[in-house]
Structure formats: C-alpha cells, structure tokens
N, C-alpha and C positions, 0 to 999 in steps of 0.2 A: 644779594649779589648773584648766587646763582639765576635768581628769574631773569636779570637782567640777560646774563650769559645766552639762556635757554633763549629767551626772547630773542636775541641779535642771532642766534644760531638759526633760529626758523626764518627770520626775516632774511636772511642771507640766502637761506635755502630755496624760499619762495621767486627773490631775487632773480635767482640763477636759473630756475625753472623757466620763466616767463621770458628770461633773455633767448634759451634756447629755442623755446616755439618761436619766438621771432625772428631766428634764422634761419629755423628749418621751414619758414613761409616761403622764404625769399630761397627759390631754386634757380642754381645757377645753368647755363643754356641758352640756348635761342629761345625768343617768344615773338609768337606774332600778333601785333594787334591792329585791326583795320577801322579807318575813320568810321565806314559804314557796310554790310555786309547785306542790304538789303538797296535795289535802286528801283524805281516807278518812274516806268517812262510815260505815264500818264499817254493821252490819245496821241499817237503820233502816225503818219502818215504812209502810203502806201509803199515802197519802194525806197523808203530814206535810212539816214544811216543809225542804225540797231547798234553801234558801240558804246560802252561803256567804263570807263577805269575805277577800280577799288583801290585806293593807294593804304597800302602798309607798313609799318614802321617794327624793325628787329628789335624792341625793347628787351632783348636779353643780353646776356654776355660773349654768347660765341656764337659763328657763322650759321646765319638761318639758310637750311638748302630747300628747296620745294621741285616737290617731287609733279608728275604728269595731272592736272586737274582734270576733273571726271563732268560732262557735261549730261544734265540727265535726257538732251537727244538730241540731232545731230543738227538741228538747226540753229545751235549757242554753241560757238567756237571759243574757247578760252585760248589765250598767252600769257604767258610769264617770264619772268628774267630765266637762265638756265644757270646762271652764274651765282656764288654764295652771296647773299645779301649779310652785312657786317653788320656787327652791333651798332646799333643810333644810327642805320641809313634807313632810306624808306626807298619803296619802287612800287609798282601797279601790276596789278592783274585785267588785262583788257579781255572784255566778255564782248561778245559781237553776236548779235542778233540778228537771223535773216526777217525779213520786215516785207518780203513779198508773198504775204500771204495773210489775209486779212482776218482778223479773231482775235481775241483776248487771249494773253500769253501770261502763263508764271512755270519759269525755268529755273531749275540749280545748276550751280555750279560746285563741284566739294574740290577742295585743295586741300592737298597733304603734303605735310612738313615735317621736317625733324624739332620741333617746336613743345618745350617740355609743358604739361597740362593741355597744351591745344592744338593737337597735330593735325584734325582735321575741323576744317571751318568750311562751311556751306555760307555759299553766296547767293542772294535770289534776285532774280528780275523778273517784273515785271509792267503790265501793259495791255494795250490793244490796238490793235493796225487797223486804223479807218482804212474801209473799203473805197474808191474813186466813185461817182456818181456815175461814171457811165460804166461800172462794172459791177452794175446791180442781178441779182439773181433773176434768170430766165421767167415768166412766168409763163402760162400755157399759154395766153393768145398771143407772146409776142416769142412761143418757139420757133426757130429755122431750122429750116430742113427735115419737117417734120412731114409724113408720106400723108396726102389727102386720103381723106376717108370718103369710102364710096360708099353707096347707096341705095 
C-alpha cells in the first residue's frame, strides 16, 4: 500500500512539474510575428517603385507598440502604424527603396517593439536595379568634353 501511495505521490509531483513549464512557456504580452522578414526584389528596373509591405500579426495578449525603425542608410525609408496594434490584428511595415541608382542592393531594416522575447526583428531587402541601355558607363573613345591632346 505504501508503494502504491509513494508511486501516485511522485506521479503527481512529476504532473505538476511539467504543467508548470508549460505555462511558464506561454509569456503573456505582445508578440510580433511577420509572414516574411526577408523580400528579393529580384532584377527590377531603373526608376520604379522600390516599395515593399511586411505584414504582422500581435500574436500576444496586450497592445503591441513599435517604436521608430532604424534603416541601415538613407536610401530605405521605413513606416509604420504609430497607433497600438491589439491582440489578433495585423498591419504592415512599408520599406521603400530608392531604385535610381543602379547596383545590387541588401538593406535592413530593425524594428523595435515592446514585444516579449522578440523586441527587435531585422527586415532585409534585397536586389538589383538594372542600369537603362542608354546609361551605360562612359568609355574613353566615347568621352565628352574631354580637352584635345596636342602634339
């Protein structure tokens, strides 16, 4: 009788143990989680539009805020909502890319949140801006305005 006791005591104990990690998993809070935190604008065009939307969803319990996104240089403009995003809504983070200027591009973006475990999430884009056929690089015989050489 006692092993039985013993037994159902530990069982109980183990029980309660493993109930508790289970709750302490689940932190209560804002959480942000984005469809995709990575976009590839594959070859896109000289002068065209460089936007892009990340849409994310408050998977937590209380009002996700997000704070000013940090662009890592000034030709990817970020925006965001300024207003609390509530639990179970979603809304976009639009990254906008200047596109007149021809090269291959990978830019971040980080966003900070009050978002428990993941306050800061890095966004990346990238790409490369075809150059237009008639705005190929100078070579020597076809420089202008270049001073004759005398003789």
């Amino acid at each position: 009788m006692k092993q039985i006791t013993l037994l159902a005591a530990l069982f109980f104990a183990m029980f309660t143990v493993f109930a508790q990690e289970a709750e302490v998993k689940k932190e209560n809070g804002p959480q942000i989680s984005f469809e995709d935190t990575l976009h590839d604008y594959g070859d896109i065009e000289l002068g065209s539009d460089g936007a892009y939307e990340f849409a994310f969803t408050n998977t937590g319990n209380e009002p996700l805020i997000l704070s000013k996104p940090r662009s890592s240089c000034g030709c990817t403009v970020p925006s965001w909502p300024k207003e609390p995003i509530l639990p179970g809504e979603s809304n976009n983070i639009k990254v906008t890319y200047n596109t007149n200027k021809a090269g291959s591009f990978n830019k971040t973006v980080t966003v900070y949140s009050n978002a428990k475990g993941n306050s800061t999430v890095v966004l990346r884009i990238k790409g490369k801006v075809l150059a237009q056929a008639n705005e190929a690089l100078p070579t020597k015989e076809s420089s202008v305005g270049a001073a004759p050489v005398n003789k």
